[in-house]
N, C-alpha and C positions, 0 to 999 in steps of 0.2 A: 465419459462424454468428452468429446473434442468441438472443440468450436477458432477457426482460424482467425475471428475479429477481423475479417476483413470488410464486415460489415457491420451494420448494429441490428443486434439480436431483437427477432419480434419481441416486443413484450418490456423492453428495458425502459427503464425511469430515470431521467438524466435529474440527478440533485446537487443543484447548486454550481453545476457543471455545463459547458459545451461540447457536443460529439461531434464527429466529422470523421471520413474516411481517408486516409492520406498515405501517401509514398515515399518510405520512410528505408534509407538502409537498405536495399534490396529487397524490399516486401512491401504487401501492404496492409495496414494495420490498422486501429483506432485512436484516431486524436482525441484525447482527453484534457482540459483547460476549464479553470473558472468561467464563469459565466462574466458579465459584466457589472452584474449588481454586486454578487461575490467579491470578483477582484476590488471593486469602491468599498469593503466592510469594513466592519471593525472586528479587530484581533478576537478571540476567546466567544467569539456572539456570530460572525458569519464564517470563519474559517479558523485551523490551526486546531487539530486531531479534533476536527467536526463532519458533519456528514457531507461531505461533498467525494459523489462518486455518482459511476454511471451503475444503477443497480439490474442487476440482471434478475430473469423470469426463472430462478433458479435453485431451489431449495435444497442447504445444503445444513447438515449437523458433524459429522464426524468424517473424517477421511483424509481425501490430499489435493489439493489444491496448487496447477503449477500456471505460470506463464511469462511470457516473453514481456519485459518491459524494457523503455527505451526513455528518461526521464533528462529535460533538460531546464534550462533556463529562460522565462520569457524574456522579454523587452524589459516591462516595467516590474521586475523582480526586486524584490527589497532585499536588500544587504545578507540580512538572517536567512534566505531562501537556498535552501539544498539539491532542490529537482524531485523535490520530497513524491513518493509514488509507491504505490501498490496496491492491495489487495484486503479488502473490506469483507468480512464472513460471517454467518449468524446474524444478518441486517432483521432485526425485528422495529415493529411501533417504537420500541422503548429502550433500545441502543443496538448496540456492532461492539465485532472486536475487529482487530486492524494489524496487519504487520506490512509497514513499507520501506523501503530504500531511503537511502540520502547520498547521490554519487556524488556528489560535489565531496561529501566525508572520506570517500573510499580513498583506499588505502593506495593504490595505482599515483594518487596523485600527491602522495607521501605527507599528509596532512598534520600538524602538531597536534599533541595530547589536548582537551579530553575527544578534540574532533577524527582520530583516526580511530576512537572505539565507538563510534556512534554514528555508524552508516548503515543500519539495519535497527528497527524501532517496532517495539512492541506498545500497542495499547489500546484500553477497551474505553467507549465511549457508555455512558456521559462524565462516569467518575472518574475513570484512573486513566487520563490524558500524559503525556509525555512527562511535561514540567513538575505535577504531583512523584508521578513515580522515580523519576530522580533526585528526589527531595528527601521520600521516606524511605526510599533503596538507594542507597548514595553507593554503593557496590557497583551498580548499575548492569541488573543481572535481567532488565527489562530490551535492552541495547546492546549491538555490539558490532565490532569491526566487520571487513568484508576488501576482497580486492576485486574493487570496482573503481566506475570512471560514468562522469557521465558523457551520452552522444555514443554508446554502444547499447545494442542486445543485453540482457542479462535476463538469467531465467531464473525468476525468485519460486522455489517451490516449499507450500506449508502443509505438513502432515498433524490432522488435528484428531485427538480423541480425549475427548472430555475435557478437562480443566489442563492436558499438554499438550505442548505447543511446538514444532522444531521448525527451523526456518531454514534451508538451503539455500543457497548462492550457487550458482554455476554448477550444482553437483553436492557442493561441499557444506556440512551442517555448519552454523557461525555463532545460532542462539537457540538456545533450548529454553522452554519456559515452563515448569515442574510446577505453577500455578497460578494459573491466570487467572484474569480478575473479574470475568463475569462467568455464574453457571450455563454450562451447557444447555443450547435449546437449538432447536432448529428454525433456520432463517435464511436468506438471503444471501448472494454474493456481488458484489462489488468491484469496479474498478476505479480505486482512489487515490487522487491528487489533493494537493498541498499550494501555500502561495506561493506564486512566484513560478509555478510549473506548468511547463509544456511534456506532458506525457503521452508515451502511446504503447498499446499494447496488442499482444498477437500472441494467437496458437495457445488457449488457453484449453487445459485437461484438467478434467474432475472427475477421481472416483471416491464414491460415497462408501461408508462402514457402516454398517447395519448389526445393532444389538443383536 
């Protein structure tokens, strides 16, 4: 399935989110942004690895999942904000898993230690949110580096079958995930933003794996 985001797909559910269509870079693509109640929340209860994405009419369990993201900075961005952005999977009633960017981390912009390995973010919602999994995996083998930048194209692609996880950048794998933390089911796909982000994405490809 190909779908270019140059518009917003019948059937999508904007959560906690604002959409728009906009001319971005030479294309044109989906603006993705908190809503205005969102952006007024509070930390851990309206945003920060919570359900805020635009959910698409799209049932996906296993397979690979790519697209073009372009993640930057609003206006009113708080300090802690990355341009945090990607790709929400397996959206059911009763959680998502998640893998997204942080170009403001990337490596392009030669960032110090622990922020130059933590520009690509693994985690499954409601339980194993960023902050938990860097706590009980201090390795930090849920995360990992990337040369990136934000205010460019980058094409994040996620190859899923079962409880693993690989995440590519531009081409190139950067984090492998040998067990992640909710079981496989089939759900939902997502496009997900974070505070402080002005996101948009385009040319999104999904092909499914079938037991």
């Amino acid at each position: 399935m190909f779908l270019d985001l140059a518009t917003v797909p019948q059937g999508s559910k904007a959560r906690s989110v604002e959409v728009a269509t906009a001319d971005k870079v030479g294309r044109t693509a989906l603006s993705v942004t908190f809503d205005e109640r969102t952006a007024r929340g509070t930390p851990n209860i309206d945003y920060i690895d919570m359900p805020t994405f635009l959910e698409l009419p799209i049932e996906f369990e296993n397979g690979e999942i790519s697209v073009d993201i372009l993640g930057e900075l609003r206006a009113d961005a708080p300090d802690y904000a990355r341009a945090f952005a990607g790709v929400a999977y397996r959206i059911t009633e009763i959680g998502f898993e998640a893998v997204y960017l942080r170009p403001l981390n990337g490596l392009r912009l030669e960032p110090d230690p622990p922020r130059s390995r933590r520009a690509v973010q693994y985690f499954s919602y409601p339980d194993w949110r960023f902050e938990r999994l860097r706590e009980e995996y201090p390795d930090g083998r849920y995360e990992a580096g990337a040369d990136i930048r934000p205010g460019e194209w980058i094409e994040l692609t996620l190859r899923i079958q079962d409880d693993h996880v690989a995440a590519s950048v531009n081409g190139e794998t950067v984090l492998e995930i040998t067990k992640a933390k909710s079981p496989p089911s089939a759900g939902r796909i997502g496009l997900f933003v974070d505070i402080g982000t002005q996101a948009y994405f385009s040319n999104l490809r999904i092909s499914s794996w079938f037991r």
